[in-house]
C-alpha positions in Angstrom: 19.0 -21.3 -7.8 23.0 -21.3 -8.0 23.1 -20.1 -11.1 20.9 -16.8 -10.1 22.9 -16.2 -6.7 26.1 -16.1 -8.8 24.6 -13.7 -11.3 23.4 -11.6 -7.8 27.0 -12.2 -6.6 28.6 -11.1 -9.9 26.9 -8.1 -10.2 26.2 -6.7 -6.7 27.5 -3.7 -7.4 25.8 -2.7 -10.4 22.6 -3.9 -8.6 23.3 -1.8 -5.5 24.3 1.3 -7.3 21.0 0.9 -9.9 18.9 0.6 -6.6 21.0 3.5 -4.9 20.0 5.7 -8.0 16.2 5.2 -7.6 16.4 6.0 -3.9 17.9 9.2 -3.7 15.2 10.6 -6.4 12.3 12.4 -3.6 9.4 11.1 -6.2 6.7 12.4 -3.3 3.4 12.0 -5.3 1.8 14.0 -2.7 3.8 17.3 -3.0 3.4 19.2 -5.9 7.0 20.7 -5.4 8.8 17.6 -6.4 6.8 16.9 -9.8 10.4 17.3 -11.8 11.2 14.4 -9.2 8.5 12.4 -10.5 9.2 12.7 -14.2 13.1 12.1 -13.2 12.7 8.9 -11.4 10.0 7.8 -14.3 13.0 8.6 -16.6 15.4 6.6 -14.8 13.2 3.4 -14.4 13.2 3.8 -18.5 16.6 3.4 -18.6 17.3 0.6 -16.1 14.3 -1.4 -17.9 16.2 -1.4 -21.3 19.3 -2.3 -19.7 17.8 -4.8 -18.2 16.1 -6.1 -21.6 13.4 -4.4 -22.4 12.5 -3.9 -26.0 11.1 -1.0 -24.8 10.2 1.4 -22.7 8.6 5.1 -22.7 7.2 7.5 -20.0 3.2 7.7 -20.9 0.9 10.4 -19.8 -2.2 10.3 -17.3 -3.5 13.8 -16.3 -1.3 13.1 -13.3 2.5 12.1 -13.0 3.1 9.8 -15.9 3.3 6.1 -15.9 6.2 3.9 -17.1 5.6 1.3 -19.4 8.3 -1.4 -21.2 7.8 -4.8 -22.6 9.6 -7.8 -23.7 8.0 -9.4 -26.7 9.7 -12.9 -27.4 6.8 -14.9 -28.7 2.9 -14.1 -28.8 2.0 -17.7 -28.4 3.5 -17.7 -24.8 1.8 -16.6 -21.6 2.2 -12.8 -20.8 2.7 -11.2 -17.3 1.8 -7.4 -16.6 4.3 -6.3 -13.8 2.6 -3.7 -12.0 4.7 -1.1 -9.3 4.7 2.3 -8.2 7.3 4.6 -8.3 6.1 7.4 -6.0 7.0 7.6 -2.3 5.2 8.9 1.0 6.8 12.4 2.4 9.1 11.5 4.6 8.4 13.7 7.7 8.9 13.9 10.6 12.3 14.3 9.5 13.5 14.3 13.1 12.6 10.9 13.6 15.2 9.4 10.6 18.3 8.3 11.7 20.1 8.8 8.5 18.7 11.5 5.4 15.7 9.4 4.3 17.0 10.1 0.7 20.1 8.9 1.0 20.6 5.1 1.6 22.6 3.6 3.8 23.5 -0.1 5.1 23.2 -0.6 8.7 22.7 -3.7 10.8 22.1 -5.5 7.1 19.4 -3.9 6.5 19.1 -0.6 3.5 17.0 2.0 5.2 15.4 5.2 3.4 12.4 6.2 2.1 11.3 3.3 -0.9 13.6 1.0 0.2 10.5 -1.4 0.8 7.7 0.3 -0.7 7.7 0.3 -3.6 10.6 1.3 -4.9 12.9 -1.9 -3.3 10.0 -4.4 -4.3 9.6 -2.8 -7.6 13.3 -3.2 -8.3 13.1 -7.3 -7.0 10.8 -7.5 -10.4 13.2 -5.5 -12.1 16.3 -8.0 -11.9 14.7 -11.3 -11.5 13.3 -10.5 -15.4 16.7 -9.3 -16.0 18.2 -12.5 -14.5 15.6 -15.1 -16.0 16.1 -13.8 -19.6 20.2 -13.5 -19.2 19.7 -17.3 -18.1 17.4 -18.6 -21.0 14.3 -19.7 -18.9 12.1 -16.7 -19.2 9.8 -18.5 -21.7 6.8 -15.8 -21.4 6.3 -12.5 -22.6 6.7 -9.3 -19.9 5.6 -6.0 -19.7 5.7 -3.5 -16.9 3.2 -0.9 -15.8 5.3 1.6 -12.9 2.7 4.2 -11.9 3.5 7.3 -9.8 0.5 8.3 -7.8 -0.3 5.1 -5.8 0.2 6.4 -2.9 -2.1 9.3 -3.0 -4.6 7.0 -4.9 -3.8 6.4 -8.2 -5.4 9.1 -10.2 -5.7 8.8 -13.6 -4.9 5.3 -13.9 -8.1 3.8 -14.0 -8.9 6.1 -17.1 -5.3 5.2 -18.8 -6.4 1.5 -18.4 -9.4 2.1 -19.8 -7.7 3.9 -23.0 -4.9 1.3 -23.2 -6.4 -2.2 -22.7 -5.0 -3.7 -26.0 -1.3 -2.3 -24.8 -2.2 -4.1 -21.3 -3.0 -7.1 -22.7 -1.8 -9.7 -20.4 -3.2 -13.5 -18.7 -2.0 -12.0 -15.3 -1.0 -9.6 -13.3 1.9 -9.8 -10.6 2.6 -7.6 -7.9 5.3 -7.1 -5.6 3.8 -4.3 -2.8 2.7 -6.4 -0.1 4.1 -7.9 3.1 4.7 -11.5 4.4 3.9 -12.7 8.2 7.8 -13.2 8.9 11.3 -13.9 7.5 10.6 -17.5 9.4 6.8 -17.8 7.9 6.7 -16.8 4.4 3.9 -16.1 2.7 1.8 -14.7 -0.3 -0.7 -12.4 -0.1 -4.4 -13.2 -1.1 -6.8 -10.9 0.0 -6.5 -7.3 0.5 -9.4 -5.0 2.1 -10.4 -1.6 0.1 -10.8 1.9 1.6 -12.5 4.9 2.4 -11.4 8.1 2.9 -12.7 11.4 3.8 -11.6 14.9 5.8 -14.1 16.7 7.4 -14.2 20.6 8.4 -16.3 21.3 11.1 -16.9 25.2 11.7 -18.5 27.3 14.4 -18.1 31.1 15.5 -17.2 32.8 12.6 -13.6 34.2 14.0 -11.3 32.4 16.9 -13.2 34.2 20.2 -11.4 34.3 23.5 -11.8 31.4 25.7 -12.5 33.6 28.3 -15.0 35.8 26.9 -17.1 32.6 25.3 -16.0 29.6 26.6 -19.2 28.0 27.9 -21.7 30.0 26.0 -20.4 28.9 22.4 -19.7 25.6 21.4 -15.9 24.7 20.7 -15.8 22.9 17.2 -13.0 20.5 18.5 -15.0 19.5 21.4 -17.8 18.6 18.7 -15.2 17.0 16.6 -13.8 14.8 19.4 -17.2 14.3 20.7 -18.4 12.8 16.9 -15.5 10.5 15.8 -15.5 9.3 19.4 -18.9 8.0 19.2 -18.0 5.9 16.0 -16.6 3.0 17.2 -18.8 1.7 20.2 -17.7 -0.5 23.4 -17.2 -3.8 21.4 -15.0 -2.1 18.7 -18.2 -2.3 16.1 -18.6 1.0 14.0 -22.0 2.5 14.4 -22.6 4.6 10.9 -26.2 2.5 10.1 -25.9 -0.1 7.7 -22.2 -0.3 7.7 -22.2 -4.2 8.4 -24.8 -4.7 5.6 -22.6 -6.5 3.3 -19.9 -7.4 5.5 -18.8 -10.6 3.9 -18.9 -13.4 7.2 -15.5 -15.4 6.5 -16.6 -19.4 6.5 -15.4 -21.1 9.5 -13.0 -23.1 7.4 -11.2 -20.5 6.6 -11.0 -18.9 9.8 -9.5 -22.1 11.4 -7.2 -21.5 8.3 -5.7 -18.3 9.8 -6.0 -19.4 13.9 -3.6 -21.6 12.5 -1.3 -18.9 11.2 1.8 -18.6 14.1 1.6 -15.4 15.8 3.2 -14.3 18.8 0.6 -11.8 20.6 3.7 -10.4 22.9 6.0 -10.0 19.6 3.7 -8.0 18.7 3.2 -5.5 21.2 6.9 -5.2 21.2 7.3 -4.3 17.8 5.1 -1.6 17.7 5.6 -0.6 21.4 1.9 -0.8 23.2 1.0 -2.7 26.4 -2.4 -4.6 25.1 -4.2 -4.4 21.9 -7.7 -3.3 21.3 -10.4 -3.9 18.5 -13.6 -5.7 17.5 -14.9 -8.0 20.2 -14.7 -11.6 19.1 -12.4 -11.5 16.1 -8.6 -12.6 16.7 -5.7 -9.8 15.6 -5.5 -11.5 12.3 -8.8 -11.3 11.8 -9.3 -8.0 12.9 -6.4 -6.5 10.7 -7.9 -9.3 7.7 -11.3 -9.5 6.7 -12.9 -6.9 9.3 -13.7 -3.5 8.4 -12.3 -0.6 10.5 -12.7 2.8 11.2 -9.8 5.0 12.3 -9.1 9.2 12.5 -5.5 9.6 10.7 -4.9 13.0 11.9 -7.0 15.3 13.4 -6.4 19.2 14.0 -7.7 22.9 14.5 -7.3 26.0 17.0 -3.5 27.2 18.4 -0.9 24.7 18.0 2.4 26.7 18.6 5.1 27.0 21.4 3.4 28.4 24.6 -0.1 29.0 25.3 -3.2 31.4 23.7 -6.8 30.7 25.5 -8.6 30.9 22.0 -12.0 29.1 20.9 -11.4 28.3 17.6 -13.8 28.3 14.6 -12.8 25.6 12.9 -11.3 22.1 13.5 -10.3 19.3 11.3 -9.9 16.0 10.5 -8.8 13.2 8.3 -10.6 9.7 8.4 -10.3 6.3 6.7 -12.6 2.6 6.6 -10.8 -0.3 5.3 -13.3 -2.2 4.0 -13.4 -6.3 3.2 -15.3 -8.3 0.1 -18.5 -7.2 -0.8 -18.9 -3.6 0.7 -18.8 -1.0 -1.9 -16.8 2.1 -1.1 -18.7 4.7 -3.1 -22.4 3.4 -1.1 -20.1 3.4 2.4 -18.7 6.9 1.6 -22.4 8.0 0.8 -23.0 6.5 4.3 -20.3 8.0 6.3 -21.5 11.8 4.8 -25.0 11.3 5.8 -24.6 9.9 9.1 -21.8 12.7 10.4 -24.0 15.3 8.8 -26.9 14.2 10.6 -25.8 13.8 14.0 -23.6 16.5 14.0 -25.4 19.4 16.5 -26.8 22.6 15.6 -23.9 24.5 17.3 -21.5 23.9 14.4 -21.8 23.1 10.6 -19.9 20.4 9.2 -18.5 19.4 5.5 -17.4 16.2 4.6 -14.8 15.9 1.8 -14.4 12.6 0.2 -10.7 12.1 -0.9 -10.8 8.8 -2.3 -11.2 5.4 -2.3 -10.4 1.6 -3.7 -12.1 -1.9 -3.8 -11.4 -5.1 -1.9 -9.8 -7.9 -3.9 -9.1 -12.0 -3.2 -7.1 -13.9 -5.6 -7.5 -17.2 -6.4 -4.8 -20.3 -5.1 -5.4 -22.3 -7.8 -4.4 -20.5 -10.9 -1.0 -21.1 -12.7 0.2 -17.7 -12.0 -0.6 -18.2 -8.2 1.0 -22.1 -7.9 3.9 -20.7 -9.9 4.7 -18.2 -7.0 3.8 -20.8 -4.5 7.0 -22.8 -6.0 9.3 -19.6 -6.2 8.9 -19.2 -2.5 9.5 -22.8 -1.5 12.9 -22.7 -3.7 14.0 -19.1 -2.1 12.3 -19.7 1.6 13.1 -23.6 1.9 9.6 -24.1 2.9 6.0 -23.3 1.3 4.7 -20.1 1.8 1.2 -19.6 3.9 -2.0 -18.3 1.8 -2.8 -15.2 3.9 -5.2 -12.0 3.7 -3.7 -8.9 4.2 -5.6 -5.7 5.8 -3.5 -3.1 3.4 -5.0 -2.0 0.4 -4.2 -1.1 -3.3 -6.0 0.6 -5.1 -5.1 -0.3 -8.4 -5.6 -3.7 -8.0 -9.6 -4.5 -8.1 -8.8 -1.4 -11.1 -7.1 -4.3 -13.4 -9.7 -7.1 -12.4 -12.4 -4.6 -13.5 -11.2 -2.8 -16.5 -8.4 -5.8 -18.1 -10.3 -8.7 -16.4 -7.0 -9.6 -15.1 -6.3 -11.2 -11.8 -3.2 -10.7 -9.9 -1.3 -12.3 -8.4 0.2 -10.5 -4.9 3.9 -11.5 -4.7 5.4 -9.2 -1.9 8.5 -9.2 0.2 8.0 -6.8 2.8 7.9 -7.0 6.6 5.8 -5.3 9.3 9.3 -3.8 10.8 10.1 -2.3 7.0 8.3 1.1 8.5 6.8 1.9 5.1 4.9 5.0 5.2 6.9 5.6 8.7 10.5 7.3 9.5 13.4 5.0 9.1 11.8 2.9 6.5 13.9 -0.4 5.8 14.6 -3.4 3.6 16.8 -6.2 5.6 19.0 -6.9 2.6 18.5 -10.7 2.5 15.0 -10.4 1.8 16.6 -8.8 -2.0 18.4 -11.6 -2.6 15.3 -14.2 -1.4 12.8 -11.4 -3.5 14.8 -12.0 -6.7 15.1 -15.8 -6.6 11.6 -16.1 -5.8 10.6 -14.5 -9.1 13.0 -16.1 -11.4 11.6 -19.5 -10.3 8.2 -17.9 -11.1 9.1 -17.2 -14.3 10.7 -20.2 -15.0 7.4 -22.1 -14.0 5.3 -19.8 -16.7 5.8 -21.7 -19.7 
């Protein structure tokens, strides 16, 4: 471990200024406006791959923004590992709520915030100099390649189809993965479950023009009112989701392994704090872990329609809006529950309004296994950078791309993440406390030095 914190100490500045680089770049996946930004920061992570080592390394197209791929090549008899990231960013509004320009990093309290700095551009770039670190030392006795995609955060498209088209170039015995979270800096832990997801928006329309509450309020029926009225009626008194069938193949977590995560420490008050509610709410008879775990959810993500400016206008509107998600857990299918979720909002929905439901998309569940090399080797990299073993969790995020690889390569993954709940990914002021770089990187040299 010495001998990696002096190559960190040695070359902080390089290492700061390389990560600084990536940060500033706005790669938004979901803005069409910054697609030079995309093919920019893909360029860049070409660059800093063969400086790092790589043999190579070359931008690839998708039908979306373009992936970045680079290998290192030492010896085909050896193990190889497929290090998968994303490059692309959530927007970063509400821009009022940053504290500093969410494109510009800056050090504060130890801790880098701006957008990426966790997800998944700060993770992505832990991969990035613990390969460069293990081969400058001599112990990186596998082969490596790197898969950086841009469009994870708006679902990955076109990747499944690029895997599909390039599974002799993806060639690999396993995949690892750093863009998940652990329970704590005290509890470390590696991720080994993650649930899939749903996702839909949904128009509902009535009068054919805004009307004049005035004039019609009463007589016609106000499309938000419906739209409240519908989602509302979703999740019933015991926090159980009522779309018919939902639950049908629900996977029920063995007792075992639920006394497994009771036993995982968790502050209940903490909790609260850190996300500033009184009390928490969800399905009746499951504990917070569980609930955020291995239970599926249903939640509206934003929700919209009629006059929203500065001061008042007593219109009925024609139209309101909304944007849904499920996660989903082991076994449930998210093409048969989006099928489900169409025809039961359809079919309740009243005569006074017609509604559409849009499917956006949508991803698989996925466990990995504990006792596979791959997974014991990351167990050991923690325990050197932690000073203890890390805990076997499931996580309630999801990504997409994952149950992608186990399906197309037949490759497992293994889900090595550094992040923390306060990190705000996806939320203003996202973060990275700057010890968790250091702990990130001589986590995955150890790994690597265990792949032999």
């Amino acid at each position: 471990m010495q001998e990696t914190l002096d190559y960190i100490n040695k070359n902080r500045e390089r290492f700061r200024d390389e990560l600084y680089s990536l940060l500033r770049i706005p790669s938004i996946s979901a803005k069409p406006e910054h697609k030079d930004d995309m093919y920019a920061c893909a360029r860049l992570w070409c660059k800093l791959l063969l400086d790092a080592g790589a043999d190579r390394a070359e931008l690839m197209e998708t039908g979306y923004n373009p992936v970045v791929y680079a290998e290192k090549i030492q010896n085909p008899e050896w193990p190889t590992i497929l290090v998968y990231g994303h490059y692309d960013v959530m927007p970063a509004e509400p821009l009022e709520l940053w504290k500093s320009n969410p494109f510009e990093p800056e050090v504060r309290d130890e801790h880098l915030w701006g957008r990426g700095t966790d997800d998944d551009k700060g993770q992505s770039f832990i991969q990035l100099k613990a390969f460069e670190i293990a081969l400058q030392r001599g112990i990186l006795h596998c082969n490596v390649k790197f898969l950086l995609e841009g469009g994870e955060e708006v679902g990955s498209p076109g990747l499944e189809e690029f895997c599909r088209n390039h599974t002799e170039l993806l060639k690999a015995d396993v995949i690892l993965v750093s863009d998940t979270s652990m329970i704590g800096r005290e509890h470390p832990s590696l991720t080994t479950g993650l649930r899939g997801l749903a996702y839909w928006e949904i128009e509902v329309t009535g009068p054919s023009r805004d009307l004049h509450s005035g004039h019609f309020g009463g007589a016609v029926a106000n499309p938000i009112n419906v739209l409240c009225r519908l989602l509302a009626g979703i999740i019933d008194a015991d926090g159980r989701i009522t779309i018919p069938h939902f639950y049908d193949d629900v996977e029920e977590v063995s007792p075992k392994e639920r006394a497994m995560m009771a036993a995982v420490p968790h502050d209940e008050a903490a909790y609260c704090r850190a996300i500033g509610v009184k009390a928490l709410a969800g399905e009746k008879g499951y504990s917070t872990l569980e609930r955020t775990a291995i239970r599926p959810t249903f939640d509206i993500c934003g929700i919209w329609g009629g006059y929203t400016g500065e001061g008042s206008k007593t219109v009925l509107p024609s139209k309101a809006y909304a944007k849904v998600s499920c996660r989903l857990v082991p076994h449930q299918d998210y093409h048969r529950i989006t099928q489900q979720f169409i025809d039961y909002f359809t079919a309740i929905a009243p005569d006074t309004v017609s509604v559409k439901v849009t499917p956006m998309h949508g991803s698989e569940s996925y466990v990995c296994p504990i006792d596979i090399p791959a997974y014991q080797a990351a167990e050991a990299g923690f325990t050197l950078a932690f000073g203890q073993p890390p805990l076997a969790v499931r996580r309630g995020g999801s990504i997409g791309v994952i149950p992608i690889f186990e399906r197309v390569l037949g490759l497992k993954s293994v889900l090595m993440g550094f992040g923390l709940e306060s990190n705000a990914i996806h939320s203003p002021n996202e973060n990275f406390p700057l010890e968790m770089y250091e702990k990130g990187i001589i986590a995955v040299v150890e790994f690597y030095n265990r792949m032999r």
